[in-house]
Backbone and ligand atoms as CSV (ligand in chain L), in Angstrom:
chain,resi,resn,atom,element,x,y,z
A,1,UNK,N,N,-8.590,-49.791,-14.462
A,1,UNK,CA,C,-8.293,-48.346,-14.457
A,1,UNK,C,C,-7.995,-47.867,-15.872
A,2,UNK,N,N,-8.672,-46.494,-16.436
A,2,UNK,CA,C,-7.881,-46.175,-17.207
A,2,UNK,C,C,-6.459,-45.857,-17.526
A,3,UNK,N,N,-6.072,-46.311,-18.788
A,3,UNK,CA,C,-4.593,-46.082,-18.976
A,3,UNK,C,C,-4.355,-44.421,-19.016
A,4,UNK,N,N,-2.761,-44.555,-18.385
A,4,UNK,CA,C,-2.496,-43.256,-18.575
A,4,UNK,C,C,-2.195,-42.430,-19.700
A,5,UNK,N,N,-2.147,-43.143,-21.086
A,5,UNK,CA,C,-1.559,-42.658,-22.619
A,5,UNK,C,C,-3.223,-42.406,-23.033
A,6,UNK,N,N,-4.675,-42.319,-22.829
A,6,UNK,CA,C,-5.984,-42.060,-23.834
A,6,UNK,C,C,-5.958,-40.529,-23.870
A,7,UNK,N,N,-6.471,-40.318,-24.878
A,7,UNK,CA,C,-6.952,-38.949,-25.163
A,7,UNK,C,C,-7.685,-37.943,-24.332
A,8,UNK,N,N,-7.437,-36.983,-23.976
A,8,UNK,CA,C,-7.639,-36.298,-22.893
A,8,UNK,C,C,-9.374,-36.405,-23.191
A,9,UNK,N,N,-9.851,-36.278,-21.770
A,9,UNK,CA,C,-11.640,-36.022,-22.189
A,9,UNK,C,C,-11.619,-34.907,-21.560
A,10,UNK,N,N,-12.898,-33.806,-21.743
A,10,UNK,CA,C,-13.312,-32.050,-21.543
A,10,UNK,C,C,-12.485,-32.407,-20.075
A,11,UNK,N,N,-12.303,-32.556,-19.195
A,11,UNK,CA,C,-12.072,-32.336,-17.802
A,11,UNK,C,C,-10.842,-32.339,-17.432
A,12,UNK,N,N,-9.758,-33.278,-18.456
A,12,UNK,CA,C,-8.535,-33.192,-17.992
A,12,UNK,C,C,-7.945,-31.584,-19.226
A,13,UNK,N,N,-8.720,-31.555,-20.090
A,13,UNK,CA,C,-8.486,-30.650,-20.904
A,13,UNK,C,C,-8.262,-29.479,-20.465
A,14,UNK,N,N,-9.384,-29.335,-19.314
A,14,UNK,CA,C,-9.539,-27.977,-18.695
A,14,UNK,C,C,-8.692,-27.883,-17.825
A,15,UNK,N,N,-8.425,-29.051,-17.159
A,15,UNK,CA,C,-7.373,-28.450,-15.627
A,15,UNK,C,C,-5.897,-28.263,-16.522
A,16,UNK,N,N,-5.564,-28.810,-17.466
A,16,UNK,CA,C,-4.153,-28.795,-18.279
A,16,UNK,C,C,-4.266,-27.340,-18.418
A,17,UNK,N,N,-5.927,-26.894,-19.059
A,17,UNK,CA,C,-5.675,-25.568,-20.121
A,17,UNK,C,C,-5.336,-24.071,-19.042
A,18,UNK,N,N,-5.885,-24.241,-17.896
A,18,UNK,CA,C,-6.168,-23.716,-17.049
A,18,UNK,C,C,-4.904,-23.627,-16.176
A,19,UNK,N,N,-4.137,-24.903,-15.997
A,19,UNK,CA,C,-2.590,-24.637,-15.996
A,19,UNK,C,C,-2.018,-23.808,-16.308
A,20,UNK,N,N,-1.976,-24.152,-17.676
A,20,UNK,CA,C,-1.499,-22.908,-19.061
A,20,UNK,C,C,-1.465,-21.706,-18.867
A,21,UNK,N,N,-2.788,-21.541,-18.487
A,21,UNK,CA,C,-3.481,-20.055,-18.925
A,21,UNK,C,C,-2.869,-19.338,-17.632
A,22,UNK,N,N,-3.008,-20.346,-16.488
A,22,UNK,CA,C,-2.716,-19.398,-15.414
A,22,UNK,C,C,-1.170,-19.147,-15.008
A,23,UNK,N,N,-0.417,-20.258,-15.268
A,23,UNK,CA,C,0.914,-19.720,-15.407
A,23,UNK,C,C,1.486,-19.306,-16.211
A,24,UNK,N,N,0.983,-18.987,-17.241
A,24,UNK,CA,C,1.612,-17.860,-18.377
A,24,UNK,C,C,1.085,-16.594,-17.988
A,25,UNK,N,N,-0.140,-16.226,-16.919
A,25,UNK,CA,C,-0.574,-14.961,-16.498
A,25,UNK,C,C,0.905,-14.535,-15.442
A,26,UNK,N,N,0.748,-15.304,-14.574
A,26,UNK,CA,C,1.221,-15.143,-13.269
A,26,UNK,C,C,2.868,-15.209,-13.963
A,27,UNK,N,N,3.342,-15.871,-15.216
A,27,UNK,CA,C,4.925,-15.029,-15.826
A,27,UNK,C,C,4.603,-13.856,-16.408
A,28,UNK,N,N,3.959,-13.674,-16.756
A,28,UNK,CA,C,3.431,-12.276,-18.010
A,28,UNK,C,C,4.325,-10.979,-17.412
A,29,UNK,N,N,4.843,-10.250,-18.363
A,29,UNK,CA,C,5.451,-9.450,-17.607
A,29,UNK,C,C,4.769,-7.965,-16.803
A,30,UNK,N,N,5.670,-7.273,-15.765
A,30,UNK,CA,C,4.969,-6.551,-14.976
A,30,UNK,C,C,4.203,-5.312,-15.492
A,31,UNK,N,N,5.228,-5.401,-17.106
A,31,UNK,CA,C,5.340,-3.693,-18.203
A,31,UNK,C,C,5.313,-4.495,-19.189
A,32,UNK,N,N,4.257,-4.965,-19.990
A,32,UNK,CA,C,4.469,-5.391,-20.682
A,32,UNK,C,C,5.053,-4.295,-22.055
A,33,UNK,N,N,5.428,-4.736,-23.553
A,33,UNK,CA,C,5.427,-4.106,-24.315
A,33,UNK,C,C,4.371,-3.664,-25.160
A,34,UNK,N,N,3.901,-2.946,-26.103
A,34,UNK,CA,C,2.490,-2.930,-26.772
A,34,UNK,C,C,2.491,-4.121,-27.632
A,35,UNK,N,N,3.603,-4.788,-28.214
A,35,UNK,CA,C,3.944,-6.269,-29.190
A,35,UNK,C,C,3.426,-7.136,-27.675
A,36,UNK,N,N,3.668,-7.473,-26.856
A,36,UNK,CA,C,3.585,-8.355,-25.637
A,36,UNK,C,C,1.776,-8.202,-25.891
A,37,UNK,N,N,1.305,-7.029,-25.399
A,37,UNK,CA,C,-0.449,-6.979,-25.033
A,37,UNK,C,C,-0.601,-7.738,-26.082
A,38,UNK,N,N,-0.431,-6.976,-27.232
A,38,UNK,CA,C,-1.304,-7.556,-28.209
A,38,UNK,C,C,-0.977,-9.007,-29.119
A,39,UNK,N,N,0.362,-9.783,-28.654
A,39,UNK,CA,C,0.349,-11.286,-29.007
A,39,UNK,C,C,-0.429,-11.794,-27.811
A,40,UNK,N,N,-0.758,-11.338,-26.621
A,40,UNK,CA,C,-1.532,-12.233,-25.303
A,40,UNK,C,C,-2.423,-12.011,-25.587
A,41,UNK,N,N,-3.655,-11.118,-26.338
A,41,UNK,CA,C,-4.637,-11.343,-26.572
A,41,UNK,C,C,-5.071,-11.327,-27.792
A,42,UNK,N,N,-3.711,-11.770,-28.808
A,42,UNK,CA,C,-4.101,-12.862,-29.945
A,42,UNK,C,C,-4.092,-14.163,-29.418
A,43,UNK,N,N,-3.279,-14.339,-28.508
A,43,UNK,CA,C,-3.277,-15.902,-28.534
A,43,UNK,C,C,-4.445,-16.114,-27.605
A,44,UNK,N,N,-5.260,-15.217,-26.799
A,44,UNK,CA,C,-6.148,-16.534,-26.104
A,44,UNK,C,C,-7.677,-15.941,-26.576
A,45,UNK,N,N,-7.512,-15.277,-27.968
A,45,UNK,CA,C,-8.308,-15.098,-28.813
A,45,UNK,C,C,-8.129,-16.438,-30.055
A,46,UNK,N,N,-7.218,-16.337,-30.132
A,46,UNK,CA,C,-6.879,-17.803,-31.416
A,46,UNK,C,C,-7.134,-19.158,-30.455
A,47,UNK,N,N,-7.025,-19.237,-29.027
A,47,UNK,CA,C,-7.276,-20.489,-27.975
A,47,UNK,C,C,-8.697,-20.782,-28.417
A,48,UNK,N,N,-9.727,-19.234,-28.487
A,48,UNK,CA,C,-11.069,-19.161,-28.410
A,48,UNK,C,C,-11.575,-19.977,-29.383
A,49,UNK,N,N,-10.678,-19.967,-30.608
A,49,UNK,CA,C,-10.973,-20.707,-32.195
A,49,UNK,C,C,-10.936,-22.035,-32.381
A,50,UNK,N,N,-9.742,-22.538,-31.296
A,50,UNK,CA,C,-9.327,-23.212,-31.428
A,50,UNK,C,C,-9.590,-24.329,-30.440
A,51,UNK,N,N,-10.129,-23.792,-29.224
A,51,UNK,CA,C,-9.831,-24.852,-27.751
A,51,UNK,C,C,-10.776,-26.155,-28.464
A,52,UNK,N,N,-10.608,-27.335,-28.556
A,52,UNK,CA,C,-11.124,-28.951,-28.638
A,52,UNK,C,C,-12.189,-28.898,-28.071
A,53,UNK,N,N,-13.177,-28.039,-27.690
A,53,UNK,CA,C,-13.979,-28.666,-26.740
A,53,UNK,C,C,-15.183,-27.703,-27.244
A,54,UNK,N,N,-15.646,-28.284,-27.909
A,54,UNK,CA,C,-17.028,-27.425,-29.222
A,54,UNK,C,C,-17.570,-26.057,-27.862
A,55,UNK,N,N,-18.045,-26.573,-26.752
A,55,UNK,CA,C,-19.389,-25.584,-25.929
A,55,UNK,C,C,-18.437,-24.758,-25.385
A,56,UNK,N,N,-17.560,-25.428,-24.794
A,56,UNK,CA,C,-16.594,-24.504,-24.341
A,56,UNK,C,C,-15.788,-23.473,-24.946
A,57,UNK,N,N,-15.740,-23.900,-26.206
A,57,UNK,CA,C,-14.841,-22.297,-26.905
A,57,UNK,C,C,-15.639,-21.513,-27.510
A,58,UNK,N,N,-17.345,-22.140,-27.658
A,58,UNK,CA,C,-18.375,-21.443,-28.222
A,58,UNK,C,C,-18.754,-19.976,-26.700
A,59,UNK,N,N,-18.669,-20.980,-25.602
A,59,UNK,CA,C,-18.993,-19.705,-24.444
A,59,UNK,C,C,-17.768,-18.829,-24.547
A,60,UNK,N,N,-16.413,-19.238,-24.736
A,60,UNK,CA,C,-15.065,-18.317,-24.740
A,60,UNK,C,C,-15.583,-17.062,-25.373
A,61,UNK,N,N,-15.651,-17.551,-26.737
A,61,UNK,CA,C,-15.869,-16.487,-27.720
A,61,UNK,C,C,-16.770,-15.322,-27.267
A,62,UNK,N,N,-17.638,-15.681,-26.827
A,62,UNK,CA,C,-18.985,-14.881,-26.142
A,62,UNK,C,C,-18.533,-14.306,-25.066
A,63,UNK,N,N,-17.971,-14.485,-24.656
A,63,UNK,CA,C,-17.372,-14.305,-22.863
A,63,UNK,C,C,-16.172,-13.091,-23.050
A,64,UNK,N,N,-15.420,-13.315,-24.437
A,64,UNK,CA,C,-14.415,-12.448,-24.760
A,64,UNK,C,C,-15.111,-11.153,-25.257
A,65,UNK,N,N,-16.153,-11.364,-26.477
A,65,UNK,CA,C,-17.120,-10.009,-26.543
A,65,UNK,C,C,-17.633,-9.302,-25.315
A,66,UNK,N,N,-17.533,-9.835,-24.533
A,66,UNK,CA,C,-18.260,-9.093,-23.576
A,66,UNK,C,C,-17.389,-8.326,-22.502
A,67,UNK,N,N,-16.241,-9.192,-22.019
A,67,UNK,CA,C,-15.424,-9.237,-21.653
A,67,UNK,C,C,-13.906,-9.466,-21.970
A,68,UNK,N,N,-13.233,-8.324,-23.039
A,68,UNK,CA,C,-12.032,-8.695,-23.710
A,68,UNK,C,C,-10.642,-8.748,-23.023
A,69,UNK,N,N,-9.317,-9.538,-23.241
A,69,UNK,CA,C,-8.645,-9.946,-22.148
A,69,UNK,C,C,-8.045,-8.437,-22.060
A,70,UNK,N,N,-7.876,-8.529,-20.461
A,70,UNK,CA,C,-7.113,-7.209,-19.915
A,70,UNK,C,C,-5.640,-7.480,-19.625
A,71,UNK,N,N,-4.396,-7.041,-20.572
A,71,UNK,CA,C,-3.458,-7.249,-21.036
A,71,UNK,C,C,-2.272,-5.987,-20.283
A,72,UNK,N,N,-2.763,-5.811,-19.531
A,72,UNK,CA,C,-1.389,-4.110,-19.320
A,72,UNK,C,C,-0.566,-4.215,-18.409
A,73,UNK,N,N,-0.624,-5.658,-17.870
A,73,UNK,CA,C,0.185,-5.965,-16.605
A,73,UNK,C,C,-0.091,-7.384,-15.966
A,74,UNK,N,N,1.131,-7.970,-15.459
A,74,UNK,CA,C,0.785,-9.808,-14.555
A,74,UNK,C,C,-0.284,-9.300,-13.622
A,75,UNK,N,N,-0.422,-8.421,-13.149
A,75,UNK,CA,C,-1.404,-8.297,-11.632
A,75,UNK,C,C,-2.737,-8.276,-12.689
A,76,UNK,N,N,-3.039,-7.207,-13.893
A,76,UNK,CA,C,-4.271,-7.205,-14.512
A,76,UNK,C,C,-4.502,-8.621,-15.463
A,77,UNK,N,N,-3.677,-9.102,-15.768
A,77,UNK,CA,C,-3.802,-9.943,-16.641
A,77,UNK,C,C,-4.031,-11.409,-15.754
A,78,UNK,N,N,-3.727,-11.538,-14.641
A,78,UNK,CA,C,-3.912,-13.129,-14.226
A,78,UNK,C,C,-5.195,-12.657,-12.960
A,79,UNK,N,N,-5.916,-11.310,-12.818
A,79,UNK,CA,C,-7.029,-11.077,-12.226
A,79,UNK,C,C,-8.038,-11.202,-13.323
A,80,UNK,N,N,-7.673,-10.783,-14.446
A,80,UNK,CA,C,-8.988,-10.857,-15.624
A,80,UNK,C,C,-9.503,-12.694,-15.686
A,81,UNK,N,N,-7.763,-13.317,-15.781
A,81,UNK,CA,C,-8.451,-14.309,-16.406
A,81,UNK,C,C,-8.755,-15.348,-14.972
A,82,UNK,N,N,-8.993,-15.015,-13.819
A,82,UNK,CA,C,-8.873,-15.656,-12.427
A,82,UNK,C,C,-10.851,-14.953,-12.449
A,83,UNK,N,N,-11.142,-14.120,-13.175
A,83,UNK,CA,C,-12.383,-13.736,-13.179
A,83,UNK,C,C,-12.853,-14.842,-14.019
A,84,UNK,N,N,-12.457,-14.514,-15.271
A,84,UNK,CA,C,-12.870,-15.432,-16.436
A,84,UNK,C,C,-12.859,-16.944,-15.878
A,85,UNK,N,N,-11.959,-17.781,-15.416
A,85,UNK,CA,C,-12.246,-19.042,-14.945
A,85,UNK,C,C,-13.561,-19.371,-13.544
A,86,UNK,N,N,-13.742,-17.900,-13.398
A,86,UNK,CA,C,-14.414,-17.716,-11.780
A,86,UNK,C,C,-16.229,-17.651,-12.474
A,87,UNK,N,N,-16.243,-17.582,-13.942
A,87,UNK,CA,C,-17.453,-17.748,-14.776
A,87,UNK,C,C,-17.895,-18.937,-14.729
A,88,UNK,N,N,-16.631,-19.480,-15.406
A,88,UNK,CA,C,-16.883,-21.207,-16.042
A,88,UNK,C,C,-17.037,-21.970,-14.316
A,89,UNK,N,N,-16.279,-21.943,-13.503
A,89,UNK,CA,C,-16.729,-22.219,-12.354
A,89,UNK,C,C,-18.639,-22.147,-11.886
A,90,UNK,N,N,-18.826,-20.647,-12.158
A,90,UNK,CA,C,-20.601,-21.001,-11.581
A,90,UNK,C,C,-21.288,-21.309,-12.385
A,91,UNK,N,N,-20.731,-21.428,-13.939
A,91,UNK,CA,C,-21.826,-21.942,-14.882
A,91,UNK,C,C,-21.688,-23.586,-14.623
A,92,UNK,N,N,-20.505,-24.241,-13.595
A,92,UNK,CA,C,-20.347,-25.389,-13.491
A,92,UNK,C,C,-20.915,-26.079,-12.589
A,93,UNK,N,N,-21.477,-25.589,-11.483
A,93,UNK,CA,C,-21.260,-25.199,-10.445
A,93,UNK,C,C,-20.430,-25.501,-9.287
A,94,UNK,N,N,-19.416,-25.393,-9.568
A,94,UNK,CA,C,-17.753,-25.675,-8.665
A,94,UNK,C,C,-17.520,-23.925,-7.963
A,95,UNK,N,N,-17.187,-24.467,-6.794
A,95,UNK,CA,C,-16.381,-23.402,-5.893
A,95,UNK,C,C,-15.823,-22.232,-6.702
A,96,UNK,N,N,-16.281,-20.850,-6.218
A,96,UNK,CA,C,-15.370,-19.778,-6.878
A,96,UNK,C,C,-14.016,-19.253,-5.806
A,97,UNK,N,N,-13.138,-19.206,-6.812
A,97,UNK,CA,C,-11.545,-19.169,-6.716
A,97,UNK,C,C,-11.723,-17.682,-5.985
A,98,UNK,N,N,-10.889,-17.610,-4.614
A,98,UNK,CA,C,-10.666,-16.406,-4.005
A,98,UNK,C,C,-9.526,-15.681,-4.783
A,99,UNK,N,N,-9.919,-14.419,-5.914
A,99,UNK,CA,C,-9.049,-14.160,-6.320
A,99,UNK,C,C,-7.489,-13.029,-6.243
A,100,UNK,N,N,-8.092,-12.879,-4.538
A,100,UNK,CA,C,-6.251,-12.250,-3.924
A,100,UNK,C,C,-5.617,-13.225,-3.799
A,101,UNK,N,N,-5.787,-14.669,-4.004
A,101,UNK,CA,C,-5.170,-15.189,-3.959
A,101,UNK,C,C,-4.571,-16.415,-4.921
A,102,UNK,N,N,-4.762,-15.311,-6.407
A,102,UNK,CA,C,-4.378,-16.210,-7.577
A,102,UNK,C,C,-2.768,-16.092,-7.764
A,103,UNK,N,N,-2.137,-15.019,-7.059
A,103,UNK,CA,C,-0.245,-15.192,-7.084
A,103,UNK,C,C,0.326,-16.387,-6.299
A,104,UNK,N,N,-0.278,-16.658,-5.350
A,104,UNK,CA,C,0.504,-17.760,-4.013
A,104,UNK,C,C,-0.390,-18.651,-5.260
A,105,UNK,N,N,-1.266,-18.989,-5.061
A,105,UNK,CA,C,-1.579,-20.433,-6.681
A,105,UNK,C,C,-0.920,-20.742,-7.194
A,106,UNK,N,N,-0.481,-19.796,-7.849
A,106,UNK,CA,C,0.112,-19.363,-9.541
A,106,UNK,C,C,1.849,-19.349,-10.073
A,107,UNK,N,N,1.785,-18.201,-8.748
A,107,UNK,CA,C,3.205,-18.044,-8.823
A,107,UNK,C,C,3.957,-17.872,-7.415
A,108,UNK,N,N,3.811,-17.495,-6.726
A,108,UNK,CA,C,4.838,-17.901,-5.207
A,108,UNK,C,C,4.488,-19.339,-4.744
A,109,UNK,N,N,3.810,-19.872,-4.807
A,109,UNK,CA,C,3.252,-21.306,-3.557
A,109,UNK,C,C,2.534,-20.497,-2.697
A,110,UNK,N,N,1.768,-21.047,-1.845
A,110,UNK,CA,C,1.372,-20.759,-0.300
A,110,UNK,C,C,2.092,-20.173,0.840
A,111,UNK,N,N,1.977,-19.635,1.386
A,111,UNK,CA,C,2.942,-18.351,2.410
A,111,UNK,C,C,3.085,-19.710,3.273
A,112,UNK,N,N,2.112,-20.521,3.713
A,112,UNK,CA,C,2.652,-21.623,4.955
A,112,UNK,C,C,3.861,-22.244,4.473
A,113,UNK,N,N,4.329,-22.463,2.990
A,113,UNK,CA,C,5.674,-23.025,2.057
A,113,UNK,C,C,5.664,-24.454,1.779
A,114,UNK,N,N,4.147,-24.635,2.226
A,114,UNK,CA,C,4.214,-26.250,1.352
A,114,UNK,C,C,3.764,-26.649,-0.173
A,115,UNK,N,N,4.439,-25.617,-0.689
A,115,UNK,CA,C,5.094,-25.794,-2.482
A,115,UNK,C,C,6.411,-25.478,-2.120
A,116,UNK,N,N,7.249,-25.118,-1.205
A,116,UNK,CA,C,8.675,-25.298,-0.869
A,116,UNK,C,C,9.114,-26.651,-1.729
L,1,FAD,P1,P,-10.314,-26.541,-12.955
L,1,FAD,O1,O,-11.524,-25.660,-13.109
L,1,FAD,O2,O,-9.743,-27.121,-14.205
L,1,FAD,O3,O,-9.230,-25.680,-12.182
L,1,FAD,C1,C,-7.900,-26.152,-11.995
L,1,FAD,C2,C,-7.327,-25.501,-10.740
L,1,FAD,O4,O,-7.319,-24.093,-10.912
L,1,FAD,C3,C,-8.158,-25.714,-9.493
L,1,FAD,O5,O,-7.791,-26.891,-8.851
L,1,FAD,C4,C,-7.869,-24.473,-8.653
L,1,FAD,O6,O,-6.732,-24.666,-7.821
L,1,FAD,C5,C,-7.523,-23.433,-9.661
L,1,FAD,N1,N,-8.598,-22.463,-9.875
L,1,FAD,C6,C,-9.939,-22.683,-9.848
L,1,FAD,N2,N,-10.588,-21.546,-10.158
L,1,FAD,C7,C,-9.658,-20.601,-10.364
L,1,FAD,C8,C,-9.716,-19.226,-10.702
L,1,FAD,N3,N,-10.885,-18.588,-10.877
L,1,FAD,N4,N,-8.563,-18.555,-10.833
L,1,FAD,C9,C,-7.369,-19.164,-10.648
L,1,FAD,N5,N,-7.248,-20.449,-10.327
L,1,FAD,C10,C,-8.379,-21.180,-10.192
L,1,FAD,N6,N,-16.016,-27.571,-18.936
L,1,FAD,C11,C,-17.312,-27.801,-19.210
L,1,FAD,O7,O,-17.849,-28.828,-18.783
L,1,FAD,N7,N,-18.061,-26.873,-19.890
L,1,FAD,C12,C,-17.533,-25.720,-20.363
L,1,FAD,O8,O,-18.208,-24.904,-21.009
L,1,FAD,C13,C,-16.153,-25.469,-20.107
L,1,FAD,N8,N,-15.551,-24.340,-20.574
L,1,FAD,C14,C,-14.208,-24.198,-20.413
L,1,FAD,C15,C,-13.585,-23.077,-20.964
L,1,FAD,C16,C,-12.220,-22.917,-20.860
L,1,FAD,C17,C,-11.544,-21.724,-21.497
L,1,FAD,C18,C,-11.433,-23.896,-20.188
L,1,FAD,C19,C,-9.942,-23.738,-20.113
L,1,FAD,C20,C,-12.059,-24.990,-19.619
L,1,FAD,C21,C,-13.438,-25.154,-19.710
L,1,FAD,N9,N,-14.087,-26.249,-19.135
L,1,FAD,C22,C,-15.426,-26.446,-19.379
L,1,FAD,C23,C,-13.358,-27.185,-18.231
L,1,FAD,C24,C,-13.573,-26.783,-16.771
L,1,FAD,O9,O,-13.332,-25.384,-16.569
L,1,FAD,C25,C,-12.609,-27.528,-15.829
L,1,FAD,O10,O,-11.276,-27.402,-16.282
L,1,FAD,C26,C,-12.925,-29.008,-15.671
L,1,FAD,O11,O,-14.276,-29.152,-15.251
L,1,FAD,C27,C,-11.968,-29.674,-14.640
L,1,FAD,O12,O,-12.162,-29.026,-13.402
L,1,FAD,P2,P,-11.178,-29.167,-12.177
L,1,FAD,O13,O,-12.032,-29.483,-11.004
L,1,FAD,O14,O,-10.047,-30.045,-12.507
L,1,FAD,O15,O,-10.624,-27.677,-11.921
């Protein structure tokens, strides 16, 4: 088996980054401030520069021109990027994420309460 200490490869990268991304949406605040919008979409504009994974931050970048992050609220901000992962999903071709239901994911658990 691989050990658990090697260097992440593209796949564990993504479910970590995707962690990240989605529970810092789902805290984001409800009002944000105009300093708040615009450090959240420096930082997952500087992610774009930066993410380890050459193809993948090459499509970010492209994906952000086209589509720049929507910052004015947790409900707009963790639907933009529940879209944005709902891309990389069919360019993958993995299941697309039902996205009324990126808060119980994200941030409550499941209404049945088995994240209790
Ligand atoms: P992940 O896609 O990592 O998802 C983790 C969990 O998030 C899922 O188990 C699910 O519960 C939940 N989830 C799934 N979809 C959504 C959604 N739309 N909204 C909210 N929650 C959701 N890999 C490549 O091979 N090529 C690429 O070009 C590429 N680009 C990437 C770009 C970015 C910005 C990131 C962060 C990752 C990228 N990846 C890419 C990695 C890829 O997206 C997956 O992370 C990786 O394939 C592992 O998939 P996974 O099955 O663990 O689930």
């Amino acid at each position: 088996a691989r050990r658990p200490d090697c260097p992440l490869d593209k796949n564990e990268l993504g479910h970590s980054t995707w962690g990240l991304l989605h529970t810092m949406a789902a805290t984001y605040p409800d009002k944000p401030t105009p300093e708040q919008k615009c450090d959240m979409t420096q930082f997952i504009t500087l992610l774009s520069k930066f993410y380890p994974c050459h193809i993948c931050a090459e499509d970010l970048r492209a994906e952000l021109k086209v589509d720049p992050p929507k910052t004015d609220s947790q409900e707009v901000l963790s639907q933009w990027l529940c879209r944005l992962h709902n891309k990389v999903n069919i360019k993958l071709g993995k299941e697309v994420f039902d996205c009324s239901k990126v808060n119980e994911r994200w941030r409550d658990g499941w209404s049945d309460g088995s994240c209790d």
